[in-house]
N, C-alpha and C positions, 0 to 999 in steps of 0.2 A: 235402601232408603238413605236419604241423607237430608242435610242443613242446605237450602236452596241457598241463601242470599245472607249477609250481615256479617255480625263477630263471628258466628261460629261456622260461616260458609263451609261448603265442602266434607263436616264431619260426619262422617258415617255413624249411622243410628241402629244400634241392634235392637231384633224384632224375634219374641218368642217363635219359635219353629209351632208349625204344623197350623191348622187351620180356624183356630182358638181367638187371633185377629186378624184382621185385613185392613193392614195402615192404607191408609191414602196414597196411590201411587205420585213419586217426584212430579209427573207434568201434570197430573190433576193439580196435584199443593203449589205450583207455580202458576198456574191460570187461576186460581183461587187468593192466592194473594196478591197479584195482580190485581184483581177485580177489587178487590180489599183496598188496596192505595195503602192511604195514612191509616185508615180505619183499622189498621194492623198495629201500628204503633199506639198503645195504651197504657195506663196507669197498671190496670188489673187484667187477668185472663186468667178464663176455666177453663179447662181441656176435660171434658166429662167423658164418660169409657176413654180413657187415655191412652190406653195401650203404651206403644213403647215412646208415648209421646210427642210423639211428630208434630202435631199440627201448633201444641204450646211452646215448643220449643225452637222452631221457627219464629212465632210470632214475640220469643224472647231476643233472637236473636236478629232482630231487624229490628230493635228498639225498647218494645214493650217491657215495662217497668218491673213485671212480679209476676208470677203465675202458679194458677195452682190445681194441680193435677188430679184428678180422682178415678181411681183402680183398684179392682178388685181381685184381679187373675194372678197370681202368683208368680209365676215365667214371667207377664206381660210388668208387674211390677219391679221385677229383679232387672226387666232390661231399663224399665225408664229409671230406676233409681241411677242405672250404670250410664245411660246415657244425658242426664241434667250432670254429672261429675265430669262426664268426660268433657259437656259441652262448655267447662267452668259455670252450668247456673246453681252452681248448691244455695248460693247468696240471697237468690232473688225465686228460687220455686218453692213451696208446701206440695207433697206428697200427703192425699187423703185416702191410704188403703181401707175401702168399704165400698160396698153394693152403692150405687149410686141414690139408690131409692130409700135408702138408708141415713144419708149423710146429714147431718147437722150445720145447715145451711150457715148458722151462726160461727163453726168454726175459721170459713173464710176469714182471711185477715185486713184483706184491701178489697175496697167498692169493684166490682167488674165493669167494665164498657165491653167486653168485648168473649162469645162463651162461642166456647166448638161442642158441640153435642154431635156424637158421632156413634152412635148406637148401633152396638152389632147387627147386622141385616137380620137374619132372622127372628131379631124382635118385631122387626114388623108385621109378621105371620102372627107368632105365639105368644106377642105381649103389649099388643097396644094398647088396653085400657093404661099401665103402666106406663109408656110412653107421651099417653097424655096427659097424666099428669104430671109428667118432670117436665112438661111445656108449662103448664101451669104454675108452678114452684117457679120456676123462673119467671116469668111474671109477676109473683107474689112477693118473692123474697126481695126485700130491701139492699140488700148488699150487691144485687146486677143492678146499675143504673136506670133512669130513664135517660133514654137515647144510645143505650149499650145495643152495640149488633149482636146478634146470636145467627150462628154458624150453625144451618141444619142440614145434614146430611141424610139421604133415604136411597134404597133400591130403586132403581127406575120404574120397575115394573111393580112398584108396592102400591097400595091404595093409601092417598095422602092422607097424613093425622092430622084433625082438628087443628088451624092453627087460634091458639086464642084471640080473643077481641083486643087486645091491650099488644099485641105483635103485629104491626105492619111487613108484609112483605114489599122488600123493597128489589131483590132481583128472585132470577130462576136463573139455576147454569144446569145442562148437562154435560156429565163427564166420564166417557165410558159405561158404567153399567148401575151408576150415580148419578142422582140428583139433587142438587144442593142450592138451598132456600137461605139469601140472606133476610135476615130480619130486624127490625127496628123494635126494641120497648118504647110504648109510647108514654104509658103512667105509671105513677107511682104504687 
């Protein structure tokens, strides 16, 4: 894994061993910011199960202002702490170690326009009441914009989650064994 495009092109990204994540491979995350455009450069960004952070740390490094990371895995923590240092963003990221279900929406620091929800696949078997409502939370919570894209990532073969009323979907990409829903908040 590495930094596709921007300041920190080229930097290699360390990634907890063994089976605990499954970062987004490089040519998915280049077809997906592609499709992203400007919609990638933003004020704010949440990288939600962040793992060793790839997807907030590209979208740091191709412009976006601030980001803030939220992780609970201990490995997957110790690589993204190592990897926003290496990538010089100590400046501009927050590290939220906690269950994401957990988190206290209120600590964000800057407005989001722009969220990567990238939930370990097998939550889609064992824990979808829970994945819908951190669809929901987003929605709700005041601090992701209206007109913020939210970046959903799912199993191909998973049974799609409820997307709420208040999220427009605006594409469908398939990517390898990934399906990924960009989406629009519409309200407040």
């Amino acid at each position: 894994m590495r930094i596709i495009t921007g300041i920190a092109r080229g930097r290699r990204l360390l990634c907890p061993e063994g089976l605990g994540t499954r970062p987004i491979l490089d040519a998915q995350k280049q077809a997906l910011f592609n499709v992203l455009g400007d919609r990638a450069v933003v004020d704010g960004v949440v990288d939600v199960f962040a793992g060793s952070g790839g997807l907030g740390l590209e979208a740091l490094s191709r412009g976006s202002e601030h980001a803030t990371f939220i992780e609970r895995g201990k490995p997957a923590l110790d690589c993204l702490r190592q990897n926003i240092e290496n990538c010089n963003f100590s400046e501009c990221s927050q590290v939220i170690a906690s269950d994401v279900y957990k988190v206290d929406w209120s600590r964000l620091t800057r407005p989001i326009s722009l969220a990567f929800i990238d939930a370990p696949f097998p939550m889609f078997v064992d824990d979808r009441p829970r994945l819908e409502k951190l669809l929901m939370t987003v929605v709700e919570v005041p601090i992701v914009a209206v007109g913020a894209t939210i970046v959903w990532r799912m199993p191909d073969d998973a049974v799609e989650v409820p997307i709420p009323p208040a999220l427009v979907i605006d594409d469908v990409r398939e990517y390898g064994r990934s399906r990924i829903f960009l989406l629009t908040k519409t309200v407040a």
